[in-house]
C-alpha positions as CSV (number, residue, x, y, z in Angstrom):
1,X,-19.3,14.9,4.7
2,X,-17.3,17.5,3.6
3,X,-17.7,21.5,4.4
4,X,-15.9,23.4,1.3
5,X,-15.1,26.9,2.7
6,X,-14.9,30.3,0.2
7,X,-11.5,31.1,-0.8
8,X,-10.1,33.4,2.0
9,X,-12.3,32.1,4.4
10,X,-10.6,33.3,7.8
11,X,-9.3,31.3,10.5
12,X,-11.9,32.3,12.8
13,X,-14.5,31.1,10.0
14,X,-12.7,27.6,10.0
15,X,-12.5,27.5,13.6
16,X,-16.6,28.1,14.5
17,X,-17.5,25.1,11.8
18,X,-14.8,22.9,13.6
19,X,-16.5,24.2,16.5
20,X,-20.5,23.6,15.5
21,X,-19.3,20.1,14.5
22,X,-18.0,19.3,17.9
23,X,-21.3,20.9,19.1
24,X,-23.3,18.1,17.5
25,X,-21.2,15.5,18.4
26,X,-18.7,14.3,15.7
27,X,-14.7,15.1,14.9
28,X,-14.1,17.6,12.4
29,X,-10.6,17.2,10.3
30,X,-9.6,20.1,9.2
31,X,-7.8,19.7,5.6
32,X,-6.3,23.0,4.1
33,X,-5.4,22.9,0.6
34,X,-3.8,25.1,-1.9
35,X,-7.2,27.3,-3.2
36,X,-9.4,26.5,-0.2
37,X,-9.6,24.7,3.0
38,X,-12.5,22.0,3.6
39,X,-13.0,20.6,7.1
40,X,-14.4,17.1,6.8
41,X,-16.7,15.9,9.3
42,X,-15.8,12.1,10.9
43,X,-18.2,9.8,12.2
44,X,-21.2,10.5,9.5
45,X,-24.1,8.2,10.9
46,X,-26.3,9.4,8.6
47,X,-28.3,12.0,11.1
48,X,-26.5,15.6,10.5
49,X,-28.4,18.3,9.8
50,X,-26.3,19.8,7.2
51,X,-28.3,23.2,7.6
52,X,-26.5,24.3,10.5
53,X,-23.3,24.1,8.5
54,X,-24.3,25.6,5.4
55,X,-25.7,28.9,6.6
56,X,-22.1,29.4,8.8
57,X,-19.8,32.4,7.5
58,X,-17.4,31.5,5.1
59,X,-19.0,28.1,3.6
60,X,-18.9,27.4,0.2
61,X,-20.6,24.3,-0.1
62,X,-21.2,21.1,1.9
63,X,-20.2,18.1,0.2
64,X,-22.1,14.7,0.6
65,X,-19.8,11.6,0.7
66,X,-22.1,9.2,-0.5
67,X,-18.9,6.0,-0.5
68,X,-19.4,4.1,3.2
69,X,-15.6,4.8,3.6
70,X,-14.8,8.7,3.7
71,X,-11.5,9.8,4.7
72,X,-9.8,7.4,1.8
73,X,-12.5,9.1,-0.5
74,X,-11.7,11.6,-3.7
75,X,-14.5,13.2,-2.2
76,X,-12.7,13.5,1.2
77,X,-8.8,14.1,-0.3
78,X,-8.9,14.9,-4.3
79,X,-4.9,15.0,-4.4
80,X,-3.3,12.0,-5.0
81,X,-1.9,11.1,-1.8
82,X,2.3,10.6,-1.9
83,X,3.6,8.2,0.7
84,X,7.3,8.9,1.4
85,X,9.2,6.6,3.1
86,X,11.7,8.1,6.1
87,X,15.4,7.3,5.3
88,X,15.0,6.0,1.8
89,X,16.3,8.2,-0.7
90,X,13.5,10.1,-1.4
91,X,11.3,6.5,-2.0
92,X,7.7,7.7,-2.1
93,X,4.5,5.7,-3.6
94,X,1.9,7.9,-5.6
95,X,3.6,9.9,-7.4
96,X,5.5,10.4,-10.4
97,X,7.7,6.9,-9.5
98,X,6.8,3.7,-10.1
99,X,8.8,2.1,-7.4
100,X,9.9,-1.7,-7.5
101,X,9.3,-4.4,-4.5
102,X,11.2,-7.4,-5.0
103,X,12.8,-10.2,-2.7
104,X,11.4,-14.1,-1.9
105,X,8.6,-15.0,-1.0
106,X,9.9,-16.1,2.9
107,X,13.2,-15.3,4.5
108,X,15.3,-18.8,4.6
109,X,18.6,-17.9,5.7
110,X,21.4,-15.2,5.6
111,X,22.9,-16.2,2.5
112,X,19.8,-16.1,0.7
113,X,18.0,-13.1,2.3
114,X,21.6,-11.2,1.5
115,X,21.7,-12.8,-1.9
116,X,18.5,-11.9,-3.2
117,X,18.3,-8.0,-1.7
118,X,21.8,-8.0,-4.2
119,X,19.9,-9.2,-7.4
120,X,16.9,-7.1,-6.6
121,X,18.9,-4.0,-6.0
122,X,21.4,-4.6,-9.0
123,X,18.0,-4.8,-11.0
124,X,16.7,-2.3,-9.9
125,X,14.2,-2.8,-7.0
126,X,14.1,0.2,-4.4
127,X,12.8,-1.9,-1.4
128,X,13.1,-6.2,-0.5
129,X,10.4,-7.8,0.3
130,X,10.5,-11.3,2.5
131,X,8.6,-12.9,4.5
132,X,9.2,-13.5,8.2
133,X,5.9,-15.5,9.0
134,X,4.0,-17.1,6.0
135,X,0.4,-18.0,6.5
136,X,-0.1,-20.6,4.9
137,X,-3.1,-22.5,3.4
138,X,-1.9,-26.4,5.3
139,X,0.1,-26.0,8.5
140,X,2.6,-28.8,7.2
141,X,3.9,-25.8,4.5
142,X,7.1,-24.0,5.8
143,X,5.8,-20.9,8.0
144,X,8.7,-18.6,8.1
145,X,11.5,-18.5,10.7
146,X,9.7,-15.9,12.5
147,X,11.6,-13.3,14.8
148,X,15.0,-14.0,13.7
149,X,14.2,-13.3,9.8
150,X,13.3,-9.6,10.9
151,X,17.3,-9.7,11.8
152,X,18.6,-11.1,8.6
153,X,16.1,-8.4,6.8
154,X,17.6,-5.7,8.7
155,X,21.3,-7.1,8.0
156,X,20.3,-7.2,4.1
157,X,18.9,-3.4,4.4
158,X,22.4,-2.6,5.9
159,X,24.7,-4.0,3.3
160,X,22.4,-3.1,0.5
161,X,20.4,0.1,1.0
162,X,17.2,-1.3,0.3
163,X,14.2,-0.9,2.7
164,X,12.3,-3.8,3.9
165,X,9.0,-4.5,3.8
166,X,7.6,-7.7,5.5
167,X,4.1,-9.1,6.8
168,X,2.5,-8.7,9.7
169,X,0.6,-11.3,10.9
170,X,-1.2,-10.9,14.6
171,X,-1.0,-8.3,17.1
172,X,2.2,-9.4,19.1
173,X,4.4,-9.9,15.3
174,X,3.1,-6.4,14.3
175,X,5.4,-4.6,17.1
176,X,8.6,-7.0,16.2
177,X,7.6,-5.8,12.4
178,X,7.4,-2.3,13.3
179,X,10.7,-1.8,14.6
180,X,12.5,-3.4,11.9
181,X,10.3,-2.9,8.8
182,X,10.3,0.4,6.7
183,X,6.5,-0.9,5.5
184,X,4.4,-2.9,7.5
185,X,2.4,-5.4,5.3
186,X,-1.2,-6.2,6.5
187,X,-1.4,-9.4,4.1
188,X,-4.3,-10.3,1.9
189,X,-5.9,-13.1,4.3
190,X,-5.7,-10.5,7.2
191,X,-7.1,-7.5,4.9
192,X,-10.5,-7.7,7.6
193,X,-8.7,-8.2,10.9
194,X,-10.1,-5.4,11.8
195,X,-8.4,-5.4,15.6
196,X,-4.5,-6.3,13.7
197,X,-6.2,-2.9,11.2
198,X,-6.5,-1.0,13.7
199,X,-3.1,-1.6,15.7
200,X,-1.7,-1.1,12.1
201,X,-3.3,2.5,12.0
202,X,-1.5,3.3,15.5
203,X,2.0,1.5,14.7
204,X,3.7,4.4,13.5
205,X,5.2,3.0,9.9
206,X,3.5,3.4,6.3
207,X,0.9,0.2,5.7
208,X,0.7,-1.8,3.2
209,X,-2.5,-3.5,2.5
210,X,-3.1,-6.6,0.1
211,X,-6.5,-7.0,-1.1
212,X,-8.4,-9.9,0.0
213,X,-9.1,-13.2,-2.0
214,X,-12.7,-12.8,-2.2
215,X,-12.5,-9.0,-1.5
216,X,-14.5,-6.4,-3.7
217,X,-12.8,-3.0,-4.2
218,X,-15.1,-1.0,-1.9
219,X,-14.2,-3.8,0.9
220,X,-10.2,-3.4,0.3
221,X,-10.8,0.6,1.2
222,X,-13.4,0.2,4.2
223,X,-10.2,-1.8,5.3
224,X,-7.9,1.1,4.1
225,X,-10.1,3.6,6.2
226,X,-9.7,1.6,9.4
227,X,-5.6,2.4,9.1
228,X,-6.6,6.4,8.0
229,X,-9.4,6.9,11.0
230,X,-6.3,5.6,13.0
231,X,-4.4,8.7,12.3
232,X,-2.4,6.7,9.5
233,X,-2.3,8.3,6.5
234,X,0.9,6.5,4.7
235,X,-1.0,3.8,3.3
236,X,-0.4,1.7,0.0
237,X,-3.1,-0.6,-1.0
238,X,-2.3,-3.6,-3.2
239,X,-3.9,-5.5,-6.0
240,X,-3.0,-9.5,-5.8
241,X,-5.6,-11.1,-7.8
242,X,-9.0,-12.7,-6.1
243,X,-10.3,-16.2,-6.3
244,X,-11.9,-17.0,-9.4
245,X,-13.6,-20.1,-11.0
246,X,-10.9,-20.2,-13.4
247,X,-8.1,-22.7,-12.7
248,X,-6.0,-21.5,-15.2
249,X,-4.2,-19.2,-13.3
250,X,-3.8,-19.3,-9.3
251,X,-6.1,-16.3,-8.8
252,X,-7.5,-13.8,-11.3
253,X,-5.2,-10.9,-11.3
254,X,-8.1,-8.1,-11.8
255,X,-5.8,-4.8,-13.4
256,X,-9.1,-3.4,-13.4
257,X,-8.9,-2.6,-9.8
258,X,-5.8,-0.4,-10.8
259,X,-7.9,2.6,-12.4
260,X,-10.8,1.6,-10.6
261,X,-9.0,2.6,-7.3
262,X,-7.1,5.7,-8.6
263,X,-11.0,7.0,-9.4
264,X,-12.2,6.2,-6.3
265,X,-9.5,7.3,-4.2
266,X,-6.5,9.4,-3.9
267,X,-4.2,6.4,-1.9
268,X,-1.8,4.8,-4.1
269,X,-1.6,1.4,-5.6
270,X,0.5,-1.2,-6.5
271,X,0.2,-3.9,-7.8
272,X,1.5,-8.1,-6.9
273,X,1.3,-10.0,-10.2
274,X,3.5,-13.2,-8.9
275,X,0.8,-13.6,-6.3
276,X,-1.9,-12.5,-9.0
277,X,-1.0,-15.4,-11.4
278,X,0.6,-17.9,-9.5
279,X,3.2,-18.6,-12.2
280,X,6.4,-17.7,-13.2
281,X,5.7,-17.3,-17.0
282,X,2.6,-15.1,-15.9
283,X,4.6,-12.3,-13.9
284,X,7.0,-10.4,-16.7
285,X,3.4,-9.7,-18.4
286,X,1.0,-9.0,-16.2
287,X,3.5,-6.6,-14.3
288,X,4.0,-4.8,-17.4
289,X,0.4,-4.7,-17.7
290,X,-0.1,-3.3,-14.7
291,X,2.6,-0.4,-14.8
292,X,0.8,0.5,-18.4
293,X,-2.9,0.8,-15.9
294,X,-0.9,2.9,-14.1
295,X,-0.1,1.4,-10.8
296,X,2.1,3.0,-8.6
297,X,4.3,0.1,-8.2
298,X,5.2,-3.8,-8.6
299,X,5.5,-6.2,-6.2
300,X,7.2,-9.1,-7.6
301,X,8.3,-12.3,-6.0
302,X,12.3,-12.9,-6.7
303,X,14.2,-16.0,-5.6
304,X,18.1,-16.8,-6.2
305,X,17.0,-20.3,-7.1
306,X,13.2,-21.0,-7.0
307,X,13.5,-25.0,-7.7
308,X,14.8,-24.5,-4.2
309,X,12.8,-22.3,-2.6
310,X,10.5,-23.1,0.7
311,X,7.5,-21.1,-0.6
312,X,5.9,-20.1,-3.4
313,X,8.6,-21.3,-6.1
314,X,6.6,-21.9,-9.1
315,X,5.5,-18.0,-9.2
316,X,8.9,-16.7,-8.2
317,X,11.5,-15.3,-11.1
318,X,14.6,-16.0,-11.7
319,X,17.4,-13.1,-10.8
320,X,17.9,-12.4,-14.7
321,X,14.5,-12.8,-15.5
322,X,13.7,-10.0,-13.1
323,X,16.2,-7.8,-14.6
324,X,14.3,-8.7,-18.0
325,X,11.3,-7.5,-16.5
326,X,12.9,-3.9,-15.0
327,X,14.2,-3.2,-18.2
328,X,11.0,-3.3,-20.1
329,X,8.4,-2.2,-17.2
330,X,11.3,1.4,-17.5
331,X,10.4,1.6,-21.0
332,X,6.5,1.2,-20.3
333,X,6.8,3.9,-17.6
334,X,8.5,6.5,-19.9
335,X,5.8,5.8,-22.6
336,X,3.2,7.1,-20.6
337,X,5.0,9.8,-18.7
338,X,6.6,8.2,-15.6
339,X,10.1,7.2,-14.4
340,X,10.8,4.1,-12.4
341,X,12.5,4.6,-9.4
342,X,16.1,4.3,-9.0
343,X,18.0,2.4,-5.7
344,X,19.5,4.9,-3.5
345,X,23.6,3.9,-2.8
346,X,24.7,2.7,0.0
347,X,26.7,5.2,2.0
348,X,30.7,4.1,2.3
């Protein structure tokens, strides 16, 4: 629920609505804007008498959130929200920027953690990507080299520039990934961990969280809203396709979710097409697709030689063919009004 107060309302006005919500028992968030200041009232069960707020001096109107998630609502927040990352150039997700994720799928060595963050950056990508532990559908599959990958990731960000963004995958890994990562990712088979969520909310780093592979859109942002009642509001949610009973592809990459999402709520959204498709000749499209629905970035898989890599090979790109892609998904952008954003240089 939402109480709108009159433009001007006084501070004294806010302050006895924050204080009658208190009164009957839930936590009032206080929100001022640029016209008007709304206070939003946390912990809706369904059981508040809206009457006592309505007749208060200085209220406008109260607002009904009807969505079962409210503080990641339009309702709640109608500005987009902007997530900018600390120490990255001026990096930020939701805004005017369509920012570029790139890197391997999982961190294999020095060489080609180091390698990689090069191509991406030379390309254009404005943070790496890499896995430190893989979950993996059979436990024989390569699971990351753990801990020390969150070194090499930190070793690439210092010769490059690039922040890092790597997985999360329990509760003890999410404090190793929060002291090296610039994003924390909550993947898409731990998008209901709603314990790791929660920890996430409290880590102190912008989230990122993958959609789920049977997940609807309204479960994705319940999810989101665990992070945000957390006191985390730097949170990036992530379309990377959902099981389908199509084998065509590896999932069905829904860019329907894109707009969907940007209607329903003012977090920003990006957008994984090499997990989406599954393979390589399915990426350069269906990430231009995407940055034409207006996602607020691309997450794309990037390997210095995929015939060799330990993970997901057949959907990573080749260094050139991910310039291939930058160069066109810039020329998408500034057809429909945005810019992609530019690598930050590394300081001598």
């Amino acid at each position: 629920m939402l109480i709108v107060m009159r433009h001007g309302a006084t501070r004294e006005e806010v302050e006895k609505v924050i204080s009658v919500i208190q009164e009957m028992g839930y936590q009032a968030q206080p929100m001022p804007g640029a016209q008007r200041t709304a206070v939003g009232l946390v912990g809706n069960d369904g059981r508040v008498d809206a009457s006592r707020l309505e007749g208060l001096p200085g209220v406008h109107e109260v607002i009904h959130v009807s969505q079962p998630y409210k503080q990641v609502s339009r309702e709640w927040k109608n500005e987009p929200t902007i997530v900018r990352l600390p120490g990255g150039g001026g990096v930020a997700f939701g805004g005017n920027d369509v920012v570029a994720i790139a890197g391997p799928c999982s961190v294999e060595s020095e060489r080609q953690i180091i390698d990689a963050a090069r191509q991406v950056k030379d390309a254009g990508a404005v943070v790496l990507r890499g896995g430190a532990w893989k979950p993996r559908s059979s436990p024989y599959s390569f699971q990351g080299l753990g801990k020390p990958a969150l070194r090499l990731l930190a070793k690439a960000r210092e010769e490059t520039g690039l922040l890092i963004c790597t997985e999360a995958m329990d509760e003890t890994g999410l404090g190793w990934v929060a002291e090296t990562a610039d994003i924390v990712q909550i993947g898409a088979r731990n998008m209901q961990n709603f314990s790791l969520l929660k920890l996430a909310g409290r880590c102190g780093k912008p989230v990122l969280l993958k959609r789920g592979i049977s997940a609807t859109v309204q479960e994705l942002l319940l999810s989101a809203e665990y992070l945000l009642a957390e006191g985390n509001y730097d949170v990036i949610l992530c379309e990377r396709g959902v099981r389908s009973f199509d084998t065509a592809t590896r999932n069905l990459f829904d860019l329907t979710a894109i707009p969907v999402v940007h209607k329903l709520s003012h977090l920003p959204i990006i957008a994984d097409p090499s997990h989406g498709t599954g393979l390589r000749d399915k990426v350069i499209p269906m990430a231009r697709a995407a940055v034409a629905a207006g996602a607020d970035g691309i997450m794309v898989e990037v390997h210095p030689n995929p015939e060799e890599a330990l993970s997901d090979g057949a959907q990573s790109l080749f260094p050139d063919q991910f310039a291939q892609l930058m160069r066109e998904v810039r020329i998408i952008a500034e057809a429909i009004g945005r810019r992609v954003a530019e690598p930050a240089a590394v300081s001598a």
